[in-house]
DSSP file (Angstrom, degrees, kcal/mol; ACC not computed):
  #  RESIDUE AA STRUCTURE BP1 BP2  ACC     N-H-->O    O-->H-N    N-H-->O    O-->H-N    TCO  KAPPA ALPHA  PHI   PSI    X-CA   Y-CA   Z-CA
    1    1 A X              0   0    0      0, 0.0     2,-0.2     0, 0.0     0, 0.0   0.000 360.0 360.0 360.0 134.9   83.7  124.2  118.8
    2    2 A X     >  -     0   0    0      1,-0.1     4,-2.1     4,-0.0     5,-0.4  -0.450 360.0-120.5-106.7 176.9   85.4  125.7  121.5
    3    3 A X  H  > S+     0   0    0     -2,-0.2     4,-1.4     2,-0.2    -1,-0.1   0.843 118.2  62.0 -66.1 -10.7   89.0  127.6  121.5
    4    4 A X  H >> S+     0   0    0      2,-0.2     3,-1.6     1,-0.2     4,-1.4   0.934 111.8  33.9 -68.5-106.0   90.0  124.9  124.1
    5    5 A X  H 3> S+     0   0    0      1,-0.3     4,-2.0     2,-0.2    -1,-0.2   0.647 114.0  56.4 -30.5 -20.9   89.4  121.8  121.1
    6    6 A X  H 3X S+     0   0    0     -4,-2.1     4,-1.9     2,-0.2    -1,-0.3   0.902 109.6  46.9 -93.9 -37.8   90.5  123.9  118.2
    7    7 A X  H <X S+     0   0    0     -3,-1.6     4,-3.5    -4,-1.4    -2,-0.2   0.960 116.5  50.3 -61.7 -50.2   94.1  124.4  120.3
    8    8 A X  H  X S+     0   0    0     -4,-1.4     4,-1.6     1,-0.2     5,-0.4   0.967 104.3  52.5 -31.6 -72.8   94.0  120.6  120.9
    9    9 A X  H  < S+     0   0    0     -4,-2.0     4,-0.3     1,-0.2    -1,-0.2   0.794 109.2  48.7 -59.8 -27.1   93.5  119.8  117.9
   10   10 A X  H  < S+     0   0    0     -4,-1.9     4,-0.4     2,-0.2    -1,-0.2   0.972 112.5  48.4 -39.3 -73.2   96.4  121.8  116.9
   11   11 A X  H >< S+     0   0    0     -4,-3.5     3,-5.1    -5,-0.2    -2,-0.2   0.953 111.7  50.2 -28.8 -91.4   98.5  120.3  119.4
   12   12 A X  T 3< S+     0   0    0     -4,-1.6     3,-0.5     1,-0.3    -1,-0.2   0.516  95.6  71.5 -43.2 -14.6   97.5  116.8  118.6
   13   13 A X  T 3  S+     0   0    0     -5,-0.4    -1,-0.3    -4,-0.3     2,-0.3   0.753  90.2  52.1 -96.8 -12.3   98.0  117.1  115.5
   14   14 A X    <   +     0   0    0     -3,-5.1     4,-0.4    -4,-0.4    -1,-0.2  -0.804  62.8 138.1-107.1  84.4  101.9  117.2  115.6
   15   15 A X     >  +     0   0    0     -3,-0.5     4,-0.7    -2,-0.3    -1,-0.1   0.876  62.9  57.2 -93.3 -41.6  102.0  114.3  117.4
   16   16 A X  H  > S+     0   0    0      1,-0.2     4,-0.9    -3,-0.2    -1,-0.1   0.765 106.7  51.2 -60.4 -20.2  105.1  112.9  115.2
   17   17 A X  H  > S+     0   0    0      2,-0.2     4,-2.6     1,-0.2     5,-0.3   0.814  96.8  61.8 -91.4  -5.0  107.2  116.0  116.0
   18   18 A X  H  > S+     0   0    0     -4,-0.4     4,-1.9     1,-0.2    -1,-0.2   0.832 104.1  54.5 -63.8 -20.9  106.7  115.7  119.7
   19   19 A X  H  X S+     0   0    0     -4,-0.7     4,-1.8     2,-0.2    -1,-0.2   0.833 110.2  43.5 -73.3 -19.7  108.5  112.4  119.0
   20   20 A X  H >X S+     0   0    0     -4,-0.9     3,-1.4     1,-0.2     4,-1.0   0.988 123.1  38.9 -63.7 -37.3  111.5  114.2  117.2
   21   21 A X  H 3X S+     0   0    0     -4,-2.6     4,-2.0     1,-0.3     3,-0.3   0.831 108.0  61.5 -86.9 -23.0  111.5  116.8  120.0
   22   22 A X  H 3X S+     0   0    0     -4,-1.9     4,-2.0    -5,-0.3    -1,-0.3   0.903 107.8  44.1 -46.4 -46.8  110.8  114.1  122.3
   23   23 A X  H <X S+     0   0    0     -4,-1.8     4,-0.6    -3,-1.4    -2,-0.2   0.513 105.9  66.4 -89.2   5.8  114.5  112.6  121.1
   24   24 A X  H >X S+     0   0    0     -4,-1.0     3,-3.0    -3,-0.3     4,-0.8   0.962 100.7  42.6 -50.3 -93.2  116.0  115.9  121.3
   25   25 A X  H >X S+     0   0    0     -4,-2.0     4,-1.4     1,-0.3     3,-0.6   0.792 110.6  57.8 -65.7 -50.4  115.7  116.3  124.8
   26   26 A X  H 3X S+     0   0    0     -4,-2.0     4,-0.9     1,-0.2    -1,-0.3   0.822 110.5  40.5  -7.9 -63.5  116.8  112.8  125.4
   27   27 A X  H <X S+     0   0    0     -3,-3.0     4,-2.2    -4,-0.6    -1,-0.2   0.755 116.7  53.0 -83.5 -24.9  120.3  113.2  123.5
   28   28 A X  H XX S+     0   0    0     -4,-0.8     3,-1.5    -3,-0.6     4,-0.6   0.841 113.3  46.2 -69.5 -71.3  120.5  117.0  125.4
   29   29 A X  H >X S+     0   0    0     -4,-1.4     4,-1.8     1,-0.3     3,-0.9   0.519 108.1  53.6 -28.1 -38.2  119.9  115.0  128.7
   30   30 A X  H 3X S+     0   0    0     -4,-0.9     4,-1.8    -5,-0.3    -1,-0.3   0.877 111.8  47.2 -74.8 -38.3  122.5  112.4  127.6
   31   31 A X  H <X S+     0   0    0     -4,-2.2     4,-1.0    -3,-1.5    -1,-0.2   0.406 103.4  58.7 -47.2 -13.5  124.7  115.4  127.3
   32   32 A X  H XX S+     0   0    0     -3,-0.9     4,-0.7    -4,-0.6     3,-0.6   0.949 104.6  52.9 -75.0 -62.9  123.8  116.8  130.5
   33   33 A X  H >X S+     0   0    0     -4,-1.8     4,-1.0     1,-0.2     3,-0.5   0.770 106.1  57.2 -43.5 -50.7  125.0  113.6  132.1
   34   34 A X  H >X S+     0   0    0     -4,-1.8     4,-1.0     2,-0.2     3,-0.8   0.937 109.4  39.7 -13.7 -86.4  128.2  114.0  130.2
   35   35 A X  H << S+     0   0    0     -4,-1.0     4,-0.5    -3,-0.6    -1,-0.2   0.541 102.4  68.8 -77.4 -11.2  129.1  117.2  131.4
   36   36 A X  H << S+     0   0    0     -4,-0.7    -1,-0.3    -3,-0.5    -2,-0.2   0.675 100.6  60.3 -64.4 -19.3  127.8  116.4  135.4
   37   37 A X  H << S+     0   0    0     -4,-1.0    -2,-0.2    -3,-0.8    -1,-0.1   0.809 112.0  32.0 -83.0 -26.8  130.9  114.1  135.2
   38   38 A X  S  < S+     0   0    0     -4,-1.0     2,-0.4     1,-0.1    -1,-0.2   0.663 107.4  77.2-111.7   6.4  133.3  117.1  134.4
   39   39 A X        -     0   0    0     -4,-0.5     2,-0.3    -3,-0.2    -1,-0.1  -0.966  62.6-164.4-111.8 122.5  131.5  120.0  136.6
   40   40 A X    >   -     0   0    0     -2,-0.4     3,-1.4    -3,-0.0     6,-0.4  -0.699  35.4-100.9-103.3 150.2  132.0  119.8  140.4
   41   41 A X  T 3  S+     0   0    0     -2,-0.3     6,-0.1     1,-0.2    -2,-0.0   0.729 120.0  51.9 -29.7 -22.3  129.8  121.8  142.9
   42   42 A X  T 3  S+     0   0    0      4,-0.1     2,-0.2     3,-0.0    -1,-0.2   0.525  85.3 120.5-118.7  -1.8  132.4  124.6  143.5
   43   43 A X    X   -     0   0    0     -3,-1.4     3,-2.3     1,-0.1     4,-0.2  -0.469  69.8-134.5 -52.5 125.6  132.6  125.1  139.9
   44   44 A X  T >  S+     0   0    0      1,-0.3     3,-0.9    -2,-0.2     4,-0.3   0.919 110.2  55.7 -46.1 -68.4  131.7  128.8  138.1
   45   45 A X  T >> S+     0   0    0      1,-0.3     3,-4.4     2,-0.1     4,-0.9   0.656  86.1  89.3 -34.6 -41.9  129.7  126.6  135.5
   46   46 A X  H <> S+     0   0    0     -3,-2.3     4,-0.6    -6,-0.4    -1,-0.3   0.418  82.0  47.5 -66.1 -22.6  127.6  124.9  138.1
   47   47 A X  H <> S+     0   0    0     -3,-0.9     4,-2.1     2,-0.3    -1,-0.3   0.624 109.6  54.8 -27.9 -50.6  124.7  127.1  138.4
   48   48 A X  H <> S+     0   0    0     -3,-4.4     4,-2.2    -4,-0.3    -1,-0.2   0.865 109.8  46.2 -69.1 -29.1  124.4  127.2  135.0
   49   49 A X  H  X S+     0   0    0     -4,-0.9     4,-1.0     2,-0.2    -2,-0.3   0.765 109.5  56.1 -73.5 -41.1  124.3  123.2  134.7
   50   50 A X  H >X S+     0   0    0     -4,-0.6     3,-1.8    -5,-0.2     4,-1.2   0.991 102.2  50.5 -80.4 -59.1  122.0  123.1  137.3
   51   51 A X  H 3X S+     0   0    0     -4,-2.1     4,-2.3     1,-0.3    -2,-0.2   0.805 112.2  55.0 -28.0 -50.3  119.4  125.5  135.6
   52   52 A X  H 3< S+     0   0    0     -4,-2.2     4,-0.4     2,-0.2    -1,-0.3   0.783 101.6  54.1 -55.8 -35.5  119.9  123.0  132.5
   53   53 A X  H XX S+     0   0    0     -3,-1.8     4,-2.8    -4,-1.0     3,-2.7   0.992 112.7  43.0-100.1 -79.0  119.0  120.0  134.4
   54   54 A X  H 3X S+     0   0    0     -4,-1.2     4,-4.0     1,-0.3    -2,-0.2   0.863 115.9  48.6 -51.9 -57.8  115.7  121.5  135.5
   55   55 A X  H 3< S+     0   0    0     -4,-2.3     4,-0.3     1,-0.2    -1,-0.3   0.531 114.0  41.3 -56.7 -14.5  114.9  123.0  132.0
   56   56 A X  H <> S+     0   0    0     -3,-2.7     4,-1.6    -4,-0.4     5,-0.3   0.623 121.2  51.2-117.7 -40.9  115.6  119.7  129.7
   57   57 A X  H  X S+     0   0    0     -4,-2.8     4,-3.8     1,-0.2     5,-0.2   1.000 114.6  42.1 -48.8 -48.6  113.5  117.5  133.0
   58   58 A X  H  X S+     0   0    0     -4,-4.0     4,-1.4    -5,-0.4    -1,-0.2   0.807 114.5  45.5 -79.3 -15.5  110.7  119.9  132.9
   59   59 A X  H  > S+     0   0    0     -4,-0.3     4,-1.2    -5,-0.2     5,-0.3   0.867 118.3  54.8 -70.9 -46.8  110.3  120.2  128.5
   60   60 A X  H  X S+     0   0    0     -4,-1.6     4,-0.8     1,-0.3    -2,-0.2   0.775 112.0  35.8 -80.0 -45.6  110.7  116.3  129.0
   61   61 A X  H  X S+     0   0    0     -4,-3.8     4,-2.5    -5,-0.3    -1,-0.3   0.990 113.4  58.5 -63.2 -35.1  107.9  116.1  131.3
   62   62 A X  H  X S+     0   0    0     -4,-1.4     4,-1.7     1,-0.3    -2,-0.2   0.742 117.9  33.2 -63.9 -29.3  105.7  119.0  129.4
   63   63 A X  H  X S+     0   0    0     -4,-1.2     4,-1.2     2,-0.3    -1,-0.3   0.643 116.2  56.1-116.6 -14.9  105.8  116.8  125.9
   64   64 A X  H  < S+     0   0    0     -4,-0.8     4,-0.4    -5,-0.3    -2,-0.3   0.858 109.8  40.8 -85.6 -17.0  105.7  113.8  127.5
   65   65 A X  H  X S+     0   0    0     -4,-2.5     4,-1.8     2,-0.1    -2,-0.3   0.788 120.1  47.1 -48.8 -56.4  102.5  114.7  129.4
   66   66 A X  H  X S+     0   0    0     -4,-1.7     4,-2.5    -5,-0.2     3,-0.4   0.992 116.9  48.8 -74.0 -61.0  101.0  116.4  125.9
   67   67 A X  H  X S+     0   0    0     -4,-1.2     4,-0.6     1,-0.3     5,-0.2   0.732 113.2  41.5 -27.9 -52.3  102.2  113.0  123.9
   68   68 A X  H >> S+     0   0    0     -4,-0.4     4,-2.7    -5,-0.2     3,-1.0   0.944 113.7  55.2 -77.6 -46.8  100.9  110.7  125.9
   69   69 A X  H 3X S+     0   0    0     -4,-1.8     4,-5.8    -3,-0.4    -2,-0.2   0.934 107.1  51.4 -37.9 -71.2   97.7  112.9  126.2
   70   70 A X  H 3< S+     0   0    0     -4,-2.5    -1,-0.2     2,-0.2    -3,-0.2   0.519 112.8  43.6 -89.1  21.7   97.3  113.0  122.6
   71   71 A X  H <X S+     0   0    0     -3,-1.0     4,-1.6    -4,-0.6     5,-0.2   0.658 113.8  50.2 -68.6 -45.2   97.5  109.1  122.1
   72   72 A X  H >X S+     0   0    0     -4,-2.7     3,-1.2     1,-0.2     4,-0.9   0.973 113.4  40.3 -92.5 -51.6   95.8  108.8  124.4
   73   73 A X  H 3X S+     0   0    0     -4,-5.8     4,-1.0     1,-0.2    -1,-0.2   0.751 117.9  52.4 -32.8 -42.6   93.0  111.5  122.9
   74   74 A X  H 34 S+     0   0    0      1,-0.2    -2,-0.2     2,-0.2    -1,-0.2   0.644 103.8  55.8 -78.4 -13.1   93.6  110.0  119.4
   75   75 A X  H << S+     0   0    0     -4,-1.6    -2,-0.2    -3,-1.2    -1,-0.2   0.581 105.8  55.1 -94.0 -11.7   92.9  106.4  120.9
   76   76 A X  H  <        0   0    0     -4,-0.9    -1,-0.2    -5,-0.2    -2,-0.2   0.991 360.0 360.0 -74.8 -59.8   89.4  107.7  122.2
   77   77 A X     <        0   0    0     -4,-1.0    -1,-0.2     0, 0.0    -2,-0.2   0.448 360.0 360.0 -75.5 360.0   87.9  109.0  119.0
């Protein structure tokens, strides 16, 4: 077996917490939106907000790419 399938199977094998962590980012996202409603462009904060926005999209693709991956893996076997 190689170290590439024994890390899979790792992976794949918390496939129910990728759903918690999946509804994490969700409720931070919903929170993001929140606080775009009170942060303007010319604001100190906005930088930081912007950084956020990229960091809670891209963890949201990253486990929703691995999630789907290992359905989709589990659906094979």
């Amino acid at each position: 077996m190689s170290k590439t399938t024994t890390l899979l199977d790792l992976v794949c094998a918390q496939r129910k917490q990728i759903q918690v962590i999946l509804a994490l980012i969700v409720s931070m996202g919903l929170f993001l939106l929140l606080s775009v409603l009170f942060v303007g462009p010319g604001d100190q904060s906005f930088p930081i907000l912007v950084i956020d926005i990229i960091l809670v999209i891209g963890t949201f693709i990253f486990f929703s790419v691995t999630y789907w991956f290992c359905t989709k893996r589990a659906m094979d076997n």
